[in-house]
N, C-alpha and C positions, 0 to 999 in steps of 0.2 A: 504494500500500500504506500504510495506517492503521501509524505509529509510535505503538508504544505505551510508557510514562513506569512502570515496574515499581517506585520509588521512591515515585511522589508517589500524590497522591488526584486520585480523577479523579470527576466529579458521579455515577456512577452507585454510586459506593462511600458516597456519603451516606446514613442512614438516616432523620435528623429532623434540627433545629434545636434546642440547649439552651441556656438562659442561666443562667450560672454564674458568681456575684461579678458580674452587673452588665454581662457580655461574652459574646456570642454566641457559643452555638460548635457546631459540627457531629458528631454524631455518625457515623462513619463503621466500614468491616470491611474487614478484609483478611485472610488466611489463618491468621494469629495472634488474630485477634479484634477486639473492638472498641476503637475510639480516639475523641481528643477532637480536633478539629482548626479550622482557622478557615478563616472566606469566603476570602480572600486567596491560601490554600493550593490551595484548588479547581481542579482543572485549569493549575496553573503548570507551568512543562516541568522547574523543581529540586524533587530529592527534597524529601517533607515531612516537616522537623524533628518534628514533631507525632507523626509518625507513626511517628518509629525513635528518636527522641531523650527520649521519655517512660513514666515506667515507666507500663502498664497498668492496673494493680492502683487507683491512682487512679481511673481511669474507670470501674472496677468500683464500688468502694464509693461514688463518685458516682451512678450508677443504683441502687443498691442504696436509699441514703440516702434518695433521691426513691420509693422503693416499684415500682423498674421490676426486672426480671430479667431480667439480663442475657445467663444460659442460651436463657431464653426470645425474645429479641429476635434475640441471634446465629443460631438454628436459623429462626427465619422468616425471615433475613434473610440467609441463607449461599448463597443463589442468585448473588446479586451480586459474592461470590468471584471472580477471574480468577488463572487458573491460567496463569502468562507463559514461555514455555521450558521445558516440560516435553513430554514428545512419548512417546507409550504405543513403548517398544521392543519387538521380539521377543526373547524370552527363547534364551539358550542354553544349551543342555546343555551342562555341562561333559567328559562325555564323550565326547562327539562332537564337539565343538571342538580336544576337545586331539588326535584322529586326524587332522580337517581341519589341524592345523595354526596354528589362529588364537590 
């Protein structure tokens, strides 16, 4: 069984390469949106600082400044989302629960 790392970035969450100030960095997505992250960070088994530890809004007005939209990039690119421990439950009636008992 495939462990999967619900912290960090993993290669399929990358969407391009940007260079910014001179330093490569990766454009990646996750459920929140887009982030700025580096090679290094790529599939490590530790959560990615990059990726919980910086405010977003940054990355936004970074593609913004470059003439990308980011709107735009996130909705083509929201395929690659992984949705980790979430599992569709059956819904209960509350009134019939509370005759069963549960």
């Amino acid at each position: 069984m495939e462990r999967v790392n619900r912290f960090g970035t993993t290669s399929d969450m990358v969407i391009q390469e940007i260079e910014h100030d001179g330093v490569l960095k990766l454009l990646a997505i996750d459920a929140k949106g887009l982030y700025l992250t580096t090679p290094e960070r790529v599939g490590a088994i530790m959560a990615d600082v990059n990726r919980y530890g910086v405010d977003r809004r940054q990355t936004l007005e970074l593609l913004q400044s470059r003439g990308l939209s980011p709107a735009e990039i996130f909705e083509a690119n929201k395929d690659k989302i992984k949705v980790v421990g979430l599992q569709e439950r059956k819904k209960i009636n509350p009134l019939k629960a509370s005759k069963r008992g549960l």
